[in-house]
C-alpha positions in Angstrom: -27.2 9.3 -22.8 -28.1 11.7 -20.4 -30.4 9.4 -18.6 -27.3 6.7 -18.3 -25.5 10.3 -16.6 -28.4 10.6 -14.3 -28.1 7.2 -13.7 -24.8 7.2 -12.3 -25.6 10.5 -10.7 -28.2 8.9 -8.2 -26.0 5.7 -7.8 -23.0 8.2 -6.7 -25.6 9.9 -3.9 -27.3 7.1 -2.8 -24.0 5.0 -2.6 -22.0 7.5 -1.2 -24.1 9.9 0.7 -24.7 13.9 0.1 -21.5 14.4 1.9 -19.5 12.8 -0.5 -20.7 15.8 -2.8 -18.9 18.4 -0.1 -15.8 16.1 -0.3 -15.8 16.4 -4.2 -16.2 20.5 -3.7 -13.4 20.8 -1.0 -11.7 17.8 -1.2 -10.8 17.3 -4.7 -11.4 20.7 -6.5 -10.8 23.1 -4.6 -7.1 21.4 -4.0 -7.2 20.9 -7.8 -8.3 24.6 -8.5 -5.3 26.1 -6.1 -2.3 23.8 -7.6 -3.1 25.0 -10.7 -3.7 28.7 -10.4 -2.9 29.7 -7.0 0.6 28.0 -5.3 1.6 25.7 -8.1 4.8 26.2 -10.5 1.5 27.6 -13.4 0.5 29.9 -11.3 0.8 33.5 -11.2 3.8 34.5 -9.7 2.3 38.1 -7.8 -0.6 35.4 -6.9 1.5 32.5 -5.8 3.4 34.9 -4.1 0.6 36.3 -2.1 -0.8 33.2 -1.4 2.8 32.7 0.8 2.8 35.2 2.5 -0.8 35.1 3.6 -0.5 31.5 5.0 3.2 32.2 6.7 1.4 35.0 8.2 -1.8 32.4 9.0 0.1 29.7 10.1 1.6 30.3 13.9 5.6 29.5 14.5 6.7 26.2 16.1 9.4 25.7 18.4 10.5 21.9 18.3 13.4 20.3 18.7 15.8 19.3 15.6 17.8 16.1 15.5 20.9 16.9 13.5 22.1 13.6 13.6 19.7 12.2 12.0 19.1 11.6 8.2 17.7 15.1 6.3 15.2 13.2 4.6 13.3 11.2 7.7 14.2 14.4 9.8 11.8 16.1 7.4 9.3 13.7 7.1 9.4 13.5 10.8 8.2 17.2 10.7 5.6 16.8 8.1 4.4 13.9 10.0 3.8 16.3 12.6 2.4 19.1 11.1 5.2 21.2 10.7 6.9 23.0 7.6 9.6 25.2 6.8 12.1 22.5 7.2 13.9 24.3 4.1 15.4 26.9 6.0 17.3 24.4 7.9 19.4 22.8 5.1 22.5 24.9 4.9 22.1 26.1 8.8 19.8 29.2 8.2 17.7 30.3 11.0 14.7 28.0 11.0 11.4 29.1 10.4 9.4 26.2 11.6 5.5 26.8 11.1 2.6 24.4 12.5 -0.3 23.4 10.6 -3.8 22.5 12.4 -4.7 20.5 9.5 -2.9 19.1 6.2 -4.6 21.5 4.1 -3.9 24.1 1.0 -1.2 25.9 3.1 0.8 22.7 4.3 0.7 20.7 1.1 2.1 24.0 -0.2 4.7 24.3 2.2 5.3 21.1 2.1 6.1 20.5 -1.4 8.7 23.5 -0.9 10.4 21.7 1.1 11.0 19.2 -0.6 11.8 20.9 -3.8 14.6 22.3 -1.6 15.8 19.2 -0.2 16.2 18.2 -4.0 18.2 21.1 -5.2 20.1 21.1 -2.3 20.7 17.7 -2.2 20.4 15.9 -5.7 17.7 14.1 -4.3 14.5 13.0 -6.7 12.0 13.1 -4.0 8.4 13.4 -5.0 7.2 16.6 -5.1 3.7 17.5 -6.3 4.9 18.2 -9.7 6.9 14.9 -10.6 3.8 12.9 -8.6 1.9 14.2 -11.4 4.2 13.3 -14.1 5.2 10.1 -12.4 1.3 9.1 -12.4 0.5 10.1 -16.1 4.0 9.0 -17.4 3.2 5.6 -16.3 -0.3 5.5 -17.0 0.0 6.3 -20.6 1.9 3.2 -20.7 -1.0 1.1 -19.7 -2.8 -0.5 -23.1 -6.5 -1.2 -23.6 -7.6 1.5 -20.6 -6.7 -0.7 -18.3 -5.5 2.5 -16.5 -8.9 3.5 -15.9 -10.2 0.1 -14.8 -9.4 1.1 -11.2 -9.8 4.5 -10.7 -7.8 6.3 -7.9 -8.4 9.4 -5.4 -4.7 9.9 -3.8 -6.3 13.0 -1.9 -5.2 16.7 -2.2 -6.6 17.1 -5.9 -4.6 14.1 -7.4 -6.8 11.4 -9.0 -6.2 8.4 -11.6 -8.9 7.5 -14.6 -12.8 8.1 -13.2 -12.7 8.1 -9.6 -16.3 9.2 -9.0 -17.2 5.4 -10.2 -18.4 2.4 -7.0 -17.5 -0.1 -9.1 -14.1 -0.4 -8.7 -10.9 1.0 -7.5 -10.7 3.5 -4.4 -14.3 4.5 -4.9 -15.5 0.7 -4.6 -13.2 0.4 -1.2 -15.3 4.0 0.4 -18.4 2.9 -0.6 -18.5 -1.1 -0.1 -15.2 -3.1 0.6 -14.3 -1.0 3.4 -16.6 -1.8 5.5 -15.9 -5.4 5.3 -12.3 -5.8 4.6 -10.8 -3.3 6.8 -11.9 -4.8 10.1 -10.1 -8.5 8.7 -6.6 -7.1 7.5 -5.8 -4.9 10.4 -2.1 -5.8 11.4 -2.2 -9.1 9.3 -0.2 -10.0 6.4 -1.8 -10.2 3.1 -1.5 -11.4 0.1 -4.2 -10.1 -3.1 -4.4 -12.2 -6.5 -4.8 -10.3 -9.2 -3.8 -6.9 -7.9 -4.4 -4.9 -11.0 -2.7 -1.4 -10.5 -3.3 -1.8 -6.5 -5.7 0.2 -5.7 -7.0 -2.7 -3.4 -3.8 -3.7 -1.4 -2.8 0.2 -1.1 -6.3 0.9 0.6 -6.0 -2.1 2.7 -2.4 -1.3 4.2 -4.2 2.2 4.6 -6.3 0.4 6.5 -3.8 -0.9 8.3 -2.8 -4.0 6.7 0.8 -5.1 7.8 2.1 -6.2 4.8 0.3 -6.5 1.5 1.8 -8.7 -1.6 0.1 -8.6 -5.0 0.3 -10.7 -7.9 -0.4 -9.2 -11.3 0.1 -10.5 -14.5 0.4 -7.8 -16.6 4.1 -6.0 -16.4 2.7 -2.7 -17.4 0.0 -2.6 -15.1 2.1 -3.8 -12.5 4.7 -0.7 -12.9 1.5 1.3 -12.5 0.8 -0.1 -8.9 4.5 0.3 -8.2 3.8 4.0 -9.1 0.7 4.3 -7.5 2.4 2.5 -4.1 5.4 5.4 -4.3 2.7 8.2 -4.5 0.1 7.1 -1.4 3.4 7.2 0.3 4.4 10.4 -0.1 1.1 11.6 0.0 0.7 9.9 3.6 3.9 10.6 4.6 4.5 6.8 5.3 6.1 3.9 4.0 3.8 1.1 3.0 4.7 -2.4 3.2 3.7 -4.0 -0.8 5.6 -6.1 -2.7 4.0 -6.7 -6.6 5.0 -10.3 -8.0 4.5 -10.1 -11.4 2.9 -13.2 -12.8 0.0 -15.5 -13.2 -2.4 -15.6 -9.7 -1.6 -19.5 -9.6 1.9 -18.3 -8.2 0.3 -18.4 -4.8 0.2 -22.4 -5.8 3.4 -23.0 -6.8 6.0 -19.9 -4.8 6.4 -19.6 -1.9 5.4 -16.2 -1.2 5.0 -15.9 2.6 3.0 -16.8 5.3 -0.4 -14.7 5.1 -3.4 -14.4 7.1 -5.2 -13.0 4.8 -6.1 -14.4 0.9 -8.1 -12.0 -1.3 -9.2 -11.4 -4.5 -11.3 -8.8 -5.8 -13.3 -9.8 -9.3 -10.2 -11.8 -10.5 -10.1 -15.3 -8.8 -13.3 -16.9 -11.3 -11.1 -16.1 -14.1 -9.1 -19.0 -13.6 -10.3 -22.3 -14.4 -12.8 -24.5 -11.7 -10.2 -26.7 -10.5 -7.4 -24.2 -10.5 -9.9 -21.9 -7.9 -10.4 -25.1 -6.4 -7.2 -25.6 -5.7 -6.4 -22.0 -4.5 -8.9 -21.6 -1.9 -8.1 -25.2 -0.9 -4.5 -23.9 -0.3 -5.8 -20.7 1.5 -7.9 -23.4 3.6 -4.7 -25.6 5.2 -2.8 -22.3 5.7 -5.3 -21.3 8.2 -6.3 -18.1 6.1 -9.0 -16.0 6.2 -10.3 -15.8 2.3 -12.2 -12.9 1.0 -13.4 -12.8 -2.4 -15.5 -10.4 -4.5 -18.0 -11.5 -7.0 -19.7 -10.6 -9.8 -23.1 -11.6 -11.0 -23.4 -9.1 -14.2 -21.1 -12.1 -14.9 -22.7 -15.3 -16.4 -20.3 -17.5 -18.7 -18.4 -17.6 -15.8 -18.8 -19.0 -12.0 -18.2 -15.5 -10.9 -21.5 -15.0 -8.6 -21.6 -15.5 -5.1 -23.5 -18.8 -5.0 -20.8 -20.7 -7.1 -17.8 -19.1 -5.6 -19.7 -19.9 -2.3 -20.2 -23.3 -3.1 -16.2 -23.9 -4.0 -15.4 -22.3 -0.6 -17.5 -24.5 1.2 -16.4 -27.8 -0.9 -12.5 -26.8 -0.4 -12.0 -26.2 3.5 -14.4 -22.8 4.6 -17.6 -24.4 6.3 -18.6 -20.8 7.2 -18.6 -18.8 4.4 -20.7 -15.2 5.0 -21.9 -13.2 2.0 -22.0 -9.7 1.9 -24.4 -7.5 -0.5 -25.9 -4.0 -1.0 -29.1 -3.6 -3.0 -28.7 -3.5 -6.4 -25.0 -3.6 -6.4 -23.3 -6.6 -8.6 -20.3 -7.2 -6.8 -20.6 -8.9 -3.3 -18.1 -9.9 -1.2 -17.6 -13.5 0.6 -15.2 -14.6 3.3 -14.6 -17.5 4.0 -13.4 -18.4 8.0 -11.2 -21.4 8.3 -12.7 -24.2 10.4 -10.8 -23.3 13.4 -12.2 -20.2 13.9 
């Protein structure tokens, strides 16, 4: 056992570089670490109370100018987009103490999230906060059977994670280490569509990547609510609004809905699932839209035509005459895309 944990160890470093190891340290526990005991609703009150007053007294005043006809809610978000917190003191016409932050850090997620507990009380709103994130996440993950929930591990940034994120395998650590690289330059600005989105940790990174529109199709309902979820809480963590729409349902909907134009066709260890001809017939259909197709195999795989020679061989029977593979050494999951013939 502890040679399998060394193992993974090594895999982490090599695929993800030393650095990563800082970003663990300060990126996910130290956030972790000051939810829970320094500014969060378990922490000590003299300590969270310190805490406040330190950063208020840390953080320089802004002077910017409010528009009061606008909607509280994007007003604020407006701000936070910007940097800027104490947007709380504006609600019922106090004198605002507006306060800029260099980076979105300890002190702004802070300040932040007490905003926005004070737009809810003030307003009746249910606006996620860092608490209900948290319950939201874990609510609907318990509901998730057969560990699916930890199938594709999540790091939503600022402490908040989702099953075993540290894994390259799948999920957000797969898109960092591997997918990124690949994907990200293919789905900027275009609209895409993912079969067999699983809790959407895929779709999510590539609209982060800037992905115009993303639509997913997942078959099971609970995991489905989960990338619903996990869609509500990049967004507030981002301070965005993300364009992804989950279809519930068997993949072969992209053969029989009509679900959009897309530019874009992808799926990430799911499409070799289905049987030959159905795959045929998908990435036959991605072919006459004019798509570009990117799918992930899997050659740990064998009762299956899930490596990349026979998924590259039924992209180049069914319309994609240039088909580039994309591996890493000693990783089991490469990637193929597929260029219509007019490009």
């Amino acid at each position: 056992m502890a040679s399998v944990g060394l193992q993974h160890v090594r895999n982490l470093v090599r695929r993800r570089g030393l650095s990563y190891l800082g970003y663990l340290a300060s990126g996910v526990a130290v956030p972790r670490l000051a939810y829970r005991h320094v500014w969060g609703p378990s922490a000590f009150s003299p300590v969270r109370r310190a805490f406040r007053g330190a950063a208020a007294r840390l953080t320089p005043q802004a002077v910017v100018p409010i528009d009061e006809a606008a909607a509280p809610e994007l007003e604020m978000d407006r701000l936070h987009r910007e940097g800027i917190t104490g947007v709380r003191h504006l609600f019922d016409g106090g004198t605002a103490r507006l306060r800029r932050h260099a980076e979105r850090g300890i002190a702004f997620a802070a300040e932040r999230d007490a905003d926005r507990c004070a737009f809810n009380a003030r307003f009746g709103a249910s606006l996620l906060t860092e608490s209900s994130a948290r319950a939201l996440l874990r609510t609907t993950a318990s509901q998730v059977t057969n560990n699916y929930k930890d199938y594709a591990p999540i790091d939503f940034g600022g402490g908040l994670t989702l099953g075993r994120f540290l894994t390259t395998d799948s999920g957000t650590g797969r898109w960092q280490f591997f997918n990124r690289t690949i994907v990200a330059p293919l789905v900027r600005g275009a609209r895409v569509i993912d079969l067999g989105c699983n809790n959407g940790s895929m779709p999510l990174m590539m609209l982060r990547a800037g992905a115009r529109s993303v639509v997913g199709i997942e078959m099971s309902l609970e995991i489905a609510a989960l990338a619903r979820a996990n869609a509500r809480i990049f967004a507030w963590r981002d301070i965005t609004t993300y364009d992804f729409r989950v279809v519930e349902g068997d993949m072969r909907l992209f053969l029989t809905e009509d679900l959009g134009p897309f530019d874009v066709v992808t799926a990430f260890c799911s499409l070799y699932y289905l049987p030959v001809a159905d795959m045929a017939r998908v990435i036959a259909k991605a072919a006459s839209a004019g798509a570009t197709l990117v799918l992930q195999a899997n050659e740990s795989i064998t009762n299956l035509p899930a490596g990349a020679r026979e998924l590259g061989r039924l992209m180049s029977d069914n319309g994609y005459s240039r088909v580039r593979v994309y591996q890493y050494p000693g990783y089991l999951r490469p990637i193929l895309v597929g260029s219509p013939a007019a490009l």
